[in-house]
C-alpha positions in Angstrom: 22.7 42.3 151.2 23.9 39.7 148.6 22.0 38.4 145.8 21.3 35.3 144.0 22.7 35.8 140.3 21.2 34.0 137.8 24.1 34.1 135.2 25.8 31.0 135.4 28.9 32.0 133.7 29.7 34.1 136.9 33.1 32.9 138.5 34.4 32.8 141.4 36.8 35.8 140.4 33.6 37.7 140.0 32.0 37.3 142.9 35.3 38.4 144.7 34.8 41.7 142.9 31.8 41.8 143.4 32.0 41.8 147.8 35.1 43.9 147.1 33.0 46.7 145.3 29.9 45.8 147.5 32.4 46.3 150.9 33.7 49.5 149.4 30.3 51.3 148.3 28.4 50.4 152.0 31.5 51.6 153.7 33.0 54.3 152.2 30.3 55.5 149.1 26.8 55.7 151.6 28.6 57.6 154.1 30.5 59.6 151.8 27.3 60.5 150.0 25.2 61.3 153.3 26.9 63.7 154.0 28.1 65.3 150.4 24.1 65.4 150.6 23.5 67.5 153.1 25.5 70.3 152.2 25.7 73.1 149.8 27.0 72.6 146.4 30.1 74.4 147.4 30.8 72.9 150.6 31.1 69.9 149.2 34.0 70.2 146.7 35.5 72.6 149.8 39.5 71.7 151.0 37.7 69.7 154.2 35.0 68.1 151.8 34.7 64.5 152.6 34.7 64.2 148.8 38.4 64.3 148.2 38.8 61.4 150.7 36.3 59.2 148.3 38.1 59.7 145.2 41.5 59.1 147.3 40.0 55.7 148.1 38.1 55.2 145.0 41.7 55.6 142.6 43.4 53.3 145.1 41.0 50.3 144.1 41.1 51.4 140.7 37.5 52.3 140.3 38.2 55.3 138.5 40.1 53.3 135.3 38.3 49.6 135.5 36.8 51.6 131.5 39.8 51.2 130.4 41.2 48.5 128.1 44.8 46.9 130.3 46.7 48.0 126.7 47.2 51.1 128.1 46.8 50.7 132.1 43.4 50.1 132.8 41.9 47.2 134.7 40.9 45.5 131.9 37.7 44.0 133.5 35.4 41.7 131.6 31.9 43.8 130.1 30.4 41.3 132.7 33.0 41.8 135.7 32.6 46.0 134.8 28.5 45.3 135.5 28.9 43.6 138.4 31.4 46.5 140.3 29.4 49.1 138.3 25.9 47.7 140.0 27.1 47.4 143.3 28.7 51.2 143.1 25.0 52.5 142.4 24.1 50.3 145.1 26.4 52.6 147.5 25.3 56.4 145.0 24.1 56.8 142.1 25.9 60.4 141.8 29.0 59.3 142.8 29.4 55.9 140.6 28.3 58.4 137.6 31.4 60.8 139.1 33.7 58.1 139.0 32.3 57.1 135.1 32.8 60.8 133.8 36.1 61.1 135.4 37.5 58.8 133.0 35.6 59.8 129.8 38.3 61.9 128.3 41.1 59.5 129.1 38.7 56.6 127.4 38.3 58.5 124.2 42.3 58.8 124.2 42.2 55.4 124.8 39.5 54.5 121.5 41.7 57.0 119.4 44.5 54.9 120.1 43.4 51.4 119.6 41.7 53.2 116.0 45.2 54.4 114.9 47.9 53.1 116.6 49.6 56.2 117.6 49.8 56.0 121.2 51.6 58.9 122.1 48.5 60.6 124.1 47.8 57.5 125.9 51.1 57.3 127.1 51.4 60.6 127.8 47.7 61.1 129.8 45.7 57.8 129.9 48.9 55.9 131.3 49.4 58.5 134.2 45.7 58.5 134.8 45.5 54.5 135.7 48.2 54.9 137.9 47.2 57.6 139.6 45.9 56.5 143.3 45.3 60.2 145.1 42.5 61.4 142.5 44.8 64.3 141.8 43.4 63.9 137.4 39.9 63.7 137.0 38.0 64.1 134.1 34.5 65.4 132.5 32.5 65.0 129.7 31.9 68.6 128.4 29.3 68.3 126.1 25.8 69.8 127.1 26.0 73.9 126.6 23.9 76.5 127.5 21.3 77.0 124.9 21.7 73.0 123.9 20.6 70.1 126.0 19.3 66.3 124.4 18.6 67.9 120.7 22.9 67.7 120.9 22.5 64.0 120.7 19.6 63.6 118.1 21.9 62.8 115.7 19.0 61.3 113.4 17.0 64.9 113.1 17.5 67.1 110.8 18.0 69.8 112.9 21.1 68.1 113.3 22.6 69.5 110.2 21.0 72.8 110.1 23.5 75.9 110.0 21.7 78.2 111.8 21.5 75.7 114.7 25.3 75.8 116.2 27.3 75.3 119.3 27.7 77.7 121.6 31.8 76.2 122.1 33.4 77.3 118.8 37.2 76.0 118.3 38.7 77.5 115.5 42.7 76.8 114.1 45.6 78.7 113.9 48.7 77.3 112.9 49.5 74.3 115.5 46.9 75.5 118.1 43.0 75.5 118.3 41.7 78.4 120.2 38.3 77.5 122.4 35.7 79.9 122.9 32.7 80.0 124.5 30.7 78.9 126.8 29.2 74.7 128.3 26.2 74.2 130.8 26.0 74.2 134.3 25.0 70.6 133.9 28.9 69.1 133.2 29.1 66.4 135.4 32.3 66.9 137.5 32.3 70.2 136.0 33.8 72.8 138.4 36.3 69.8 139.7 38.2 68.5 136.7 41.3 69.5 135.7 40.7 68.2 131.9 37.5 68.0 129.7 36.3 65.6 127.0 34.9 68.7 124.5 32.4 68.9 121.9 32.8 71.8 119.9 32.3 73.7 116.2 34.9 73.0 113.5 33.0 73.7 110.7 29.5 76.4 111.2 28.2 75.3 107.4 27.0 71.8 109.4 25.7 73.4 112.6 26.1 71.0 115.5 27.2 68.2 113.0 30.2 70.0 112.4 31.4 69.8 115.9 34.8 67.8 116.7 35.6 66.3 120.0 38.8 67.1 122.0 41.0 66.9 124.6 41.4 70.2 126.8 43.2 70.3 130.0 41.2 73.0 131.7 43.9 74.5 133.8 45.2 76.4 131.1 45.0 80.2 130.9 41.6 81.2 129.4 39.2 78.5 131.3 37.1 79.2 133.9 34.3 77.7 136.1 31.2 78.6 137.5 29.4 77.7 140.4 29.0 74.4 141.3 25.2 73.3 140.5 22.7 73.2 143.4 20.2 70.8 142.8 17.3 68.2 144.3 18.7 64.8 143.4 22.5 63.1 142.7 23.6 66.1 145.2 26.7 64.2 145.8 27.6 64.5 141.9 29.2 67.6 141.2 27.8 69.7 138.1 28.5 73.0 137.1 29.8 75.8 134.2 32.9 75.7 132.5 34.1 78.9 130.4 36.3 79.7 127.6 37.8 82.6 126.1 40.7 82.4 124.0 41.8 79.1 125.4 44.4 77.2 123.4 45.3 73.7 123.1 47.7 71.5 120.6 46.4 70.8 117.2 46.8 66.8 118.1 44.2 67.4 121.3 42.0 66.9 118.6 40.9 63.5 119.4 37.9 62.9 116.4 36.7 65.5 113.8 33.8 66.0 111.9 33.7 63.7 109.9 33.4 61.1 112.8 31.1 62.7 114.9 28.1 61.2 114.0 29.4 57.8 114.9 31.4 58.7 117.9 28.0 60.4 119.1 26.7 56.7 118.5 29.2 55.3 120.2 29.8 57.5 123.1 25.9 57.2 123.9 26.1 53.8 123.7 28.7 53.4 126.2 27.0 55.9 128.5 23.3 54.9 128.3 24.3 51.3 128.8 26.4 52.3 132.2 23.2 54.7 133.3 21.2 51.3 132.5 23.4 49.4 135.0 24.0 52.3 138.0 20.2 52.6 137.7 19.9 48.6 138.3 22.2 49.4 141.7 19.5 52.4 142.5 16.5 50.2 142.4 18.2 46.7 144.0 19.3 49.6 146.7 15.4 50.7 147.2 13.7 47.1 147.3 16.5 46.2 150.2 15.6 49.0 152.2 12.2 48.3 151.9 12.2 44.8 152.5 14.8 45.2 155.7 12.4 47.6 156.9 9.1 45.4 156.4 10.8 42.7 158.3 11.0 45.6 161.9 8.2 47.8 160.6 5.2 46.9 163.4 1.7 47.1 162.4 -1.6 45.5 163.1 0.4 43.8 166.0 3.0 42.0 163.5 6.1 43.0 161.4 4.3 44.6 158.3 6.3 42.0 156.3 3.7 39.1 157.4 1.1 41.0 155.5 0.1 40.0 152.1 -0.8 43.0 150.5 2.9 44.4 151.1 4.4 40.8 150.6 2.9 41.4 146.8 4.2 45.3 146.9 7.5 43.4 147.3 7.5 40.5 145.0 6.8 43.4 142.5 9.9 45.7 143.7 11.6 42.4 143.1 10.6 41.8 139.7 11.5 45.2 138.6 15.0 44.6 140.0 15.6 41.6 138.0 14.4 43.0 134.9 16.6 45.8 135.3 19.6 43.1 135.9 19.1 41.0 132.9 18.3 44.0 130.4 21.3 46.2 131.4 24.0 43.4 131.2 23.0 42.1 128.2 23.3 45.3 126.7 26.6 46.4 128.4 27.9 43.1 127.3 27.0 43.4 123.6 27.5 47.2 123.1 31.3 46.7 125.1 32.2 45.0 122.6 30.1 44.0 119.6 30.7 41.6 117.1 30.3 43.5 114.1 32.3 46.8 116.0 29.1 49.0 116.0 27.1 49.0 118.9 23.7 49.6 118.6 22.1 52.6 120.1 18.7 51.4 120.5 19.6 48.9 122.7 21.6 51.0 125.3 18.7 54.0 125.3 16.3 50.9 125.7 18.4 49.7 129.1 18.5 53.1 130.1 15.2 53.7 129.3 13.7 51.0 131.3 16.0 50.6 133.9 16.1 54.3 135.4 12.3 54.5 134.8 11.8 51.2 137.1 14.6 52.2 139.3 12.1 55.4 140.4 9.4 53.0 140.8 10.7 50.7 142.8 12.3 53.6 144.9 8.8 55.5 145.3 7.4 52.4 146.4 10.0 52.1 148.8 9.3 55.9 150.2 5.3 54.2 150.4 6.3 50.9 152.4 8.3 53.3 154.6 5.1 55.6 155.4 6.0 59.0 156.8 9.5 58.0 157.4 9.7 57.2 153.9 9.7 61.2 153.3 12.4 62.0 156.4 15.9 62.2 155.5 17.1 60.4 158.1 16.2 57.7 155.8 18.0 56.4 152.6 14.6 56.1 150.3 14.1 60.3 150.3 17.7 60.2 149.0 17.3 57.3 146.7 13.9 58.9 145.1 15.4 62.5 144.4 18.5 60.5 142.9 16.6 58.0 140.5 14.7 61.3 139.7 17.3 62.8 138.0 18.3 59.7 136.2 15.5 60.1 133.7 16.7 63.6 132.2 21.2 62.9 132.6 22.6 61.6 129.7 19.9 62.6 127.4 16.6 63.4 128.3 14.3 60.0 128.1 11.5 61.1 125.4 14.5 62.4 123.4 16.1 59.2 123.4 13.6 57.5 122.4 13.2 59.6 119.7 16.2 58.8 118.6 15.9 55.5 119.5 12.3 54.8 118.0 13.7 56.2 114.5 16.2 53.8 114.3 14.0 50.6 114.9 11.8 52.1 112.2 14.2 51.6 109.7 16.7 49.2 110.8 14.2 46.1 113.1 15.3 43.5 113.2 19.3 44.1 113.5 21.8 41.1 111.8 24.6 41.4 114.5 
């Protein structure tokens, strides 16, 4: 179902991307994800998992790069061209769309380094490769979360922060031209168990605790990493999650991509980027629940007419609506201004604030979609039951919500109203 946009600056060009994207997530992503669904964690990253086939078609229309700046092989896409696709994606799954976002996070932090320094021999040695490739074949994940570590790894304003005693469980120590990896990251990696390199967060330097931590590139299928289980849980079933392990692993001293010293702005800056993107796969989510509800009103008989002609669920819907559009306008004016803003910091706040809102409203809108639907809002034969277990999870990925706001809220205190 199309929608009226109320950006006037949308072209033409856009709207082709947009029924491209829109064509690919209603015929490849919600079929894909049905049945990814419905099985076990390990069945679906099996040989004969209907997975691979996505990702095959997903790299061929580029969906796995359009992150990436054209400099160095991406797509290049506007902030408002990468909203559009990205909405329509969570339209078609949430878990997938946030698959195809973590795939590329270690090649888009190559990418950053480069445009920062100039030396572009990783990009053209990884990030290059990775926009060309069209069979899914490199795929990356954003290992960050660990096992005794969850949100307080991104409250970057606390002081708990910078407490010693308080350290990652991934330790990466130097010797000579090599760092050596040790230790051990969540079950909770988003495309953990099926990438074949990691964007890492780990210790440098214990005296700082976790703001001593340096992020890096690791390929992960090099001796001395292992994987775990894939994750079995209630909602985004069709993203995979799960353990990575390493003991003694060793990578090139130039894999390391940002020390230290930068971590407390890449943190920033990395959040940013991904809250503003959960902002926007969450707008796809909700638009996704108030179609399905309203498709379904329009056939749904009761009191001898189409439930649609009643006014008490003609209000329910003018509500879902309204919940939709606030999710729209909030999360691409954030994407736009955090893509690229003009003073070259984004600002947090605003990104937790999309994501926030927009994954809180996307759960509404989808339980009030299981409510319209009546008892065959709670059947899996239909999409709401998958929709409400997948905005569910939404609230805690990416940093749990209070602890953003946290975060969030501390900023504001001391920095409202912002310049620009």
């Amino acid at each position: 179902m199309d929608y009226l946009d109320l950006d006037l600056s949308v072209t033409t060009e856009d709207m082709a991307l947009r029924q491209t994207a829109h064509k690919f997530a209603a015929e490849v992503m919600r079929p894909v994800a049905k049945k990814l669904d419905g099985m076990s964690a390990e069945e679906a990253i099996a040989k004969d998992s209907p997975l691979w086939d996505f990702l095959k078609a997903a790299f061929k229309q580029g969906y796995h790069c359009f992150y990436l700046p054209a400099e160095v092989g991406g797509t290049g896409l506007s902030p408002l061209q990468s909203h559009i696709v990205t909405e329509e994606l969570g339209w078609g799954s949430f878990g997938l769309t946030v698959l195809l976002s973590v795939i590329s996070m270690p090649f888009a932090l190559i990418a950053a380094r480069a445009m920062l320094t100039g030396d572009m021999t990783l990009a053209e040695t990884f990030v290059r490769p990775f926009c060309e490739c069209k069979d899914g074949s490199m795929r990356g994940c954003w290992a960050i979360t660990e096992v005794e570590h969850g949100s307080d790894l991104i409250a970057c304003e606390e002081q708990i922060f910078c407490k010693p005693d308080v350290r990652w469980n991934v330790k990466a120590r130097q010797e000579g031209a090599e760092w050596v990896i040790n230790g051990q990251k969540a079950a909770w990696v988003s495309g953990g168990t099926i990438a074949n390199y990691a964007l890492l967060f780990a210790e440098m330097d214990a005296s700082k605790g976790i703001a001593g931590g340096g992020v890096f590139f690791c390929p992960l299928d090099i001796a001395g990493v292992t994987k775990g289980k894939p994750l079995e849980k209630m909602g985004q079933r069709d993203l995979n999650q799960g353990e990575i392990f390493f003991d003694n692993a060793r990578i090139p001293a130039d894999y390391l991509l940002f020390g230290a010293d930068m971590l407390m702005f890449l943190h920033s800056a990395t959040l940013s980027n991904a809250n503003a993107v959960m902002g926007n796969i969450a707008t796809g989510l909700a638009r996704a629940s108030f179609e399905e509800a309203l498709n379904f009103a329009k056939v749904r008989i009761q009191g001898g007419k189409p439930i649609v002609e009643h006014n008490s669920v003609r209000q329910r819907l003018a509500e879902m609506f309204a919940k939709v559009e606030t999710c729209r306008a909030l999360s691409r004016t954030v994407r736009a201004y955090n893509t690229a803003p003009p003073n070259g910091i984004p600002f947090l706040e605003y990104s937790v604030a999309s994501k926030i809102t927009c994954t809180r409203l996307a759960l509404e809108v989808a339980d009030e979609a299981i409510q319209l639907f009546g008892g065959n809002g709670v059947c899996r034969e239909y999409l709401p039951e998958k929709l409400f277990r997948d905005a569910r999870a939404s609230l805690i990925e990416d940093g749990n919500n209070e602890i953003l706001a946290m975060a969030a809220g501390k900023t504001i205190a001391e920095s409202y109203p912002r310049s620009g």
